[in-house]
Backbone as a ProteinNet text record, in pm:
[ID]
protein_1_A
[PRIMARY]
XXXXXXXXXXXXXXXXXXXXXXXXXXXXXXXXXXXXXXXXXXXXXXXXXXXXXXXXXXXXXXXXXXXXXXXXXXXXXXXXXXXXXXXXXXXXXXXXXXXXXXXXXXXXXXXXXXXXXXXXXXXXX
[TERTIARY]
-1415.3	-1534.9	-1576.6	-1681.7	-1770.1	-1734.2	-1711.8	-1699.9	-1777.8	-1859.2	-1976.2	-1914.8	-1960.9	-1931.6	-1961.1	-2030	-2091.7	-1981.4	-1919.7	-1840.3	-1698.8	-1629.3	-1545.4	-1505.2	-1620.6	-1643.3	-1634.2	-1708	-1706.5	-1500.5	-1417.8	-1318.8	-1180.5	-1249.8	-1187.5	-1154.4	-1279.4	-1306.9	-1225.9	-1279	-1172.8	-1000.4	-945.5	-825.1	-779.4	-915.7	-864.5	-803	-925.4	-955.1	-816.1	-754.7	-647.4	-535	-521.2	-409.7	-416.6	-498.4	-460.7	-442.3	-501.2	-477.5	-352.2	-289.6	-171.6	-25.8	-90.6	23.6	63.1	11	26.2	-85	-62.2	-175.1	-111.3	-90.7	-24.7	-78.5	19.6	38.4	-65.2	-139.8	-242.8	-349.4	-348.2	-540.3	-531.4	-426	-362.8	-407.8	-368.9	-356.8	-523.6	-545	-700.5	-821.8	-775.8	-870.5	-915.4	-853.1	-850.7	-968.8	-1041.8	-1169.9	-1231	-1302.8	-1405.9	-1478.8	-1569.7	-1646.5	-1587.5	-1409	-1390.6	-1321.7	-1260.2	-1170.8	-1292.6	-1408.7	-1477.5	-1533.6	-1583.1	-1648.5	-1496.1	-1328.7	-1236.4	-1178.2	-1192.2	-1167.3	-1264.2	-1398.5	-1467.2	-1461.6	-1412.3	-1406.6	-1302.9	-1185.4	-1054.3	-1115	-1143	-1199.1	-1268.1	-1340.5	-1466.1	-1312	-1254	-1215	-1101.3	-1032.8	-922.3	-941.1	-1080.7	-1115.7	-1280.3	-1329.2	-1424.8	-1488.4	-1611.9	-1647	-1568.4	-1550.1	-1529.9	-1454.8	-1440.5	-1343.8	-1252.9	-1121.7	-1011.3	-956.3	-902.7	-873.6	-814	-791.8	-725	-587.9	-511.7	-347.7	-353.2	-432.8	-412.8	-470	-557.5	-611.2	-437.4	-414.6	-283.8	-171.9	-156.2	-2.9	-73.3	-184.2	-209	-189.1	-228.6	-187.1	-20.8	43.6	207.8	204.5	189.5	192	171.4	56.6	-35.2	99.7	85	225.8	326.1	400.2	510.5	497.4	390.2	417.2	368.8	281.4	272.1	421.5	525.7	620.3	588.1	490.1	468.1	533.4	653.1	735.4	646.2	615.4	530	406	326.7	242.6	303.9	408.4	475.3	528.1	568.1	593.1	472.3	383.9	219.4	169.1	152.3	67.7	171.7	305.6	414.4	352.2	354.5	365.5	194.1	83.6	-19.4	-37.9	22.6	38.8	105.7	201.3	314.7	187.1	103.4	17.9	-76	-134.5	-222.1	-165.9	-45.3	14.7	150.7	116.2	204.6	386.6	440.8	536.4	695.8	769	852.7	860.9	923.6	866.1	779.1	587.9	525.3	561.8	598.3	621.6	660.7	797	886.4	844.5	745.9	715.6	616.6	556.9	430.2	518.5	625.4	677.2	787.6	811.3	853.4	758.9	594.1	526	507.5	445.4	450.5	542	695.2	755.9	790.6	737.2	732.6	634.9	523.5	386.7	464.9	490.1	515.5	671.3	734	812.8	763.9	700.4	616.6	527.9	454.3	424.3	459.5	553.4	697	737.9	760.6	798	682.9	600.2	438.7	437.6	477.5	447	556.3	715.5	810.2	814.3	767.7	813.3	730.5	570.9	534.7	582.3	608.7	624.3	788.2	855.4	991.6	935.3	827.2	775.1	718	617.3	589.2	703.4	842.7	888	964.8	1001.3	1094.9	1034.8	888.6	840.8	785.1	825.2	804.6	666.4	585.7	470.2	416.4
-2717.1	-2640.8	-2671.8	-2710.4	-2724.5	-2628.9	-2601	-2441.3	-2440.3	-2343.2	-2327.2	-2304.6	-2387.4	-2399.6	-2262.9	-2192.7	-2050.7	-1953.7	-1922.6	-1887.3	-1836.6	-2059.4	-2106.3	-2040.1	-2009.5	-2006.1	-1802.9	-1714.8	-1609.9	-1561	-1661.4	-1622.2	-1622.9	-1750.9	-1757.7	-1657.3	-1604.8	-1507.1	-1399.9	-1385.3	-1202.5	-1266.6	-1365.1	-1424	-1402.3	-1434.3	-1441.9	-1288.2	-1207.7	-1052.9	-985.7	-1032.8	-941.6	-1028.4	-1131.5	-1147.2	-1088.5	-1048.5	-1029.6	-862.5	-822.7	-666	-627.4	-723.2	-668.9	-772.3	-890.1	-979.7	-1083.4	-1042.7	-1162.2	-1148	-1235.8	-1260.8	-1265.7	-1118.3	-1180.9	-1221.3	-1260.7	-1409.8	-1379.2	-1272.3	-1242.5	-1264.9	-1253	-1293.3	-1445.4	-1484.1	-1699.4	-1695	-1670.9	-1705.3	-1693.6	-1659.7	-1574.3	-1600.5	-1669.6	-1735.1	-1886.4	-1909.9	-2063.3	-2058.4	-1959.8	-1904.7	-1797.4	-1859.8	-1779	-1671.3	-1743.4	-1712.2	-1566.7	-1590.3	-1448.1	-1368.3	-1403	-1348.7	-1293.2	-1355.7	-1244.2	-1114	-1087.7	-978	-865.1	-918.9	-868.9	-822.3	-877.6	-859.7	-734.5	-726.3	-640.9	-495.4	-494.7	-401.9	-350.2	-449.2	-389.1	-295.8	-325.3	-269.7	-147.9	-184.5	-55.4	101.6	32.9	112.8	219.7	84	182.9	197.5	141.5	177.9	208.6	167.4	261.8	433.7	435.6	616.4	649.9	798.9	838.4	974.1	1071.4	1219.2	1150.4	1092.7	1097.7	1028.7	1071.9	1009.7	869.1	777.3	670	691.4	770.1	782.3	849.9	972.7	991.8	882.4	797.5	672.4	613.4	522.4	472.7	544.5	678.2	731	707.3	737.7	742.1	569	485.1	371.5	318.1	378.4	370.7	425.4	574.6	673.5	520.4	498.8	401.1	302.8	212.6	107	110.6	275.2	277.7	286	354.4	385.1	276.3	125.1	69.4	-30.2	-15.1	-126.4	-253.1	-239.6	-346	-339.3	-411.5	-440.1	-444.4	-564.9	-632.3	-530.4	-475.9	-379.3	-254.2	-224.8	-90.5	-112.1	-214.1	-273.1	-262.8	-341.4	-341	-216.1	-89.3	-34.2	116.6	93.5	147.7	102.4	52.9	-23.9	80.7	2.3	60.3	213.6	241.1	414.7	472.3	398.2	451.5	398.2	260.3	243.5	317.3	431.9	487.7	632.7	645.1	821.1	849.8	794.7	895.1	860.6	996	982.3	907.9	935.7	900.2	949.7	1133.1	1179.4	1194.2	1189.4	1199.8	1014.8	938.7	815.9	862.9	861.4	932.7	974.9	1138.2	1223.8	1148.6	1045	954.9	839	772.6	740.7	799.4	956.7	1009.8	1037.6	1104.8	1127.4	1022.4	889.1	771.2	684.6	750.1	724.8	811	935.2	1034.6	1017.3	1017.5	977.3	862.5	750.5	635.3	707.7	761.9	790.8	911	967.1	1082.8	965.6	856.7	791.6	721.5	643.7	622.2	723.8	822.2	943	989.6	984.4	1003.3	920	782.1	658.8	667.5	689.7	688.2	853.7	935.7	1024	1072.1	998.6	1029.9	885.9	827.2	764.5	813.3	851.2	918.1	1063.8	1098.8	1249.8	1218.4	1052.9	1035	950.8	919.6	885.8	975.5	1098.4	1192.9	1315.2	1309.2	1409.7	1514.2	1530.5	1633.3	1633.7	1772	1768.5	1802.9
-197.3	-229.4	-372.8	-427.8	-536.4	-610.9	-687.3	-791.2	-881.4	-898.4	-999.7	-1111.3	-1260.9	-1406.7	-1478.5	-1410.7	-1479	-1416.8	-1277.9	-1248.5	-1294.9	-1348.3	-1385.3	-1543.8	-1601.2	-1781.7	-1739.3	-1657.6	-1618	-1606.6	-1507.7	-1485.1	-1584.5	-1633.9	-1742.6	-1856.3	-1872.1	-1988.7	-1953.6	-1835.4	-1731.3	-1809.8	-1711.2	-1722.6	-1868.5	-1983.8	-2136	-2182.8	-2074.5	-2151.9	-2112.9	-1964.8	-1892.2	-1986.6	-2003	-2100.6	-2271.2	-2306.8	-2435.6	-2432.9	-2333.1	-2335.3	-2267	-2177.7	-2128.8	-2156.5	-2256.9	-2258.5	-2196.3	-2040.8	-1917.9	-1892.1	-1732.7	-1632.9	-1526.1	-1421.1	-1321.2	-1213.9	-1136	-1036.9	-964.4	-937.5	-791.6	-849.8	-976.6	-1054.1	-1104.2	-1120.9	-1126.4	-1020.2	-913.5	-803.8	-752.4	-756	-702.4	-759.2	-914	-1005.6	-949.6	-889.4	-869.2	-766.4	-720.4	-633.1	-770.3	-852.9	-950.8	-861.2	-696.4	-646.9	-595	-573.8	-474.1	-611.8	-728.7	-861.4	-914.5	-957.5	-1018.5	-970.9	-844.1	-793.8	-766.8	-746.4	-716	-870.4	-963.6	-1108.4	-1158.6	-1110.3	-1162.7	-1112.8	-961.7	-899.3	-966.7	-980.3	-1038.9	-1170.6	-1269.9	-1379.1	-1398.2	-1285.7	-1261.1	-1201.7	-1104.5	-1051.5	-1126.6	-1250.8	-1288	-1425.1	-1489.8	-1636.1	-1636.6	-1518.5	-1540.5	-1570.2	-1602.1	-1575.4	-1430.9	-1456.7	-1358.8	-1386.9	-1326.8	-1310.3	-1375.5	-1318.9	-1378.1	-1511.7	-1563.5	-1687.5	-1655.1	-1749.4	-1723.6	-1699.2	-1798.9	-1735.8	-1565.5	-1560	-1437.6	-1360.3	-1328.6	-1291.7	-1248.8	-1358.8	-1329.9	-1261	-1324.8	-1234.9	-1072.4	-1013	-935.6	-845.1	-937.4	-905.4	-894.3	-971.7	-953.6	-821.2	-807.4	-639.6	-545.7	-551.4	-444.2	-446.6	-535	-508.2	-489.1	-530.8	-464.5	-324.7	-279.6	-100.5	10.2	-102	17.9	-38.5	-146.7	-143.5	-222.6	-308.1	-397.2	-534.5	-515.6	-629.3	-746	-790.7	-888.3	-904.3	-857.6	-880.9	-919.6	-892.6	-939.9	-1062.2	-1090	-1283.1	-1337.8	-1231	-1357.5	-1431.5	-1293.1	-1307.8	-1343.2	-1378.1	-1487.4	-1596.2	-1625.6	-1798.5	-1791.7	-1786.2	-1788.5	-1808.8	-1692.2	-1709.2	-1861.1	-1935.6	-2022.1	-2141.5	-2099.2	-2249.3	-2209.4	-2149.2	-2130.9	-2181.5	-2188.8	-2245.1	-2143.4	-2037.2	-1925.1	-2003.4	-1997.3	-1988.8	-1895.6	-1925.3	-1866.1	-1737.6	-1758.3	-1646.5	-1517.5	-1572.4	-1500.8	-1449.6	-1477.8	-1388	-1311.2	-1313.8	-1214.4	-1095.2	-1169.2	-1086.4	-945.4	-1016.3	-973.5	-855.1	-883.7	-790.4	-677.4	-715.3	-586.8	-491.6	-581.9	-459.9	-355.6	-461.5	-340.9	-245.1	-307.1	-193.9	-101	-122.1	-29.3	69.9	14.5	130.5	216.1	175.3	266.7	369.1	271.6	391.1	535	508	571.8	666	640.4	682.2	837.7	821.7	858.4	975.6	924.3	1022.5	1124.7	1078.6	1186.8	1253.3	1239.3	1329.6	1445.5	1363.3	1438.8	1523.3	1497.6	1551	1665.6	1664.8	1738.5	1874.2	1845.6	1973.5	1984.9	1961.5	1965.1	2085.1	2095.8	2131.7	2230.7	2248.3	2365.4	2436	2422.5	2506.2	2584.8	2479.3	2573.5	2565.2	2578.4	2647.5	2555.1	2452.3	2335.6	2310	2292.4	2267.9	2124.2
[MASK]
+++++++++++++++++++++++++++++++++++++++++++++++++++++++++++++++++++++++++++++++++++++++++++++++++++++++++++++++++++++++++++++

């Protein structure tokens, strides 16, 4: 595929901005950059979503993003969006607190899936 130079100079800049504010660049925006066309509109959303306006503050923003990654199991996102949370204020604690809920949801999860076919096999209503 052709890759547009305005794009290329666009992703770059994101790529420049997420490394100097967090140190790295990880592997899913490398990875994802190498498509300007699909990294920039996915880079911006990212931004909008967890530093844009909005109700929640940014730490709560992030703990909420730790919750989210712990319960779908994303290693590497549960480091990211730790660190983030701790440079945003959150304590030690509310981490914590932030990854029991989300491994609570996922396990509750889990149990809805399994339990209801556990209920339709032996009958339980």
């Amino acid at each position: 595929m052709q890759e547009d130079p305005e794009e290329r100079e666009i992703a770059d800049k994101i790529l420049a901005a997420i490394d100097k504010q967090f140190g790295f660049i990880p592997v899913v925006n490398q990875v994802l950059s190498e498509r300007p066309d699909m990294f920039v509109p996915a880079a911006n959303l990212g931004k909008a979503i967890m530093e844009g306006r909005g109700e929640l503050d940014r730490k709560t923003r992030y703990l909420a993003a730790v919750s989210a990654a712990a319960a779908v199991g994303g290693q590497h996102c549960i480091r990211v969006q730790m660190h983030h949370a701790v440079q945003a204020g959150a304590t030690k604690d509310e981490v914590l607190e932030s990854l029991m809920i989300g491994s609570y949801m996922a396990m509750t999860r889990s149990q809805s899936y399994a339990f209801r076919e556990y209920a339709e096999m032996f009958g339980n209503d």
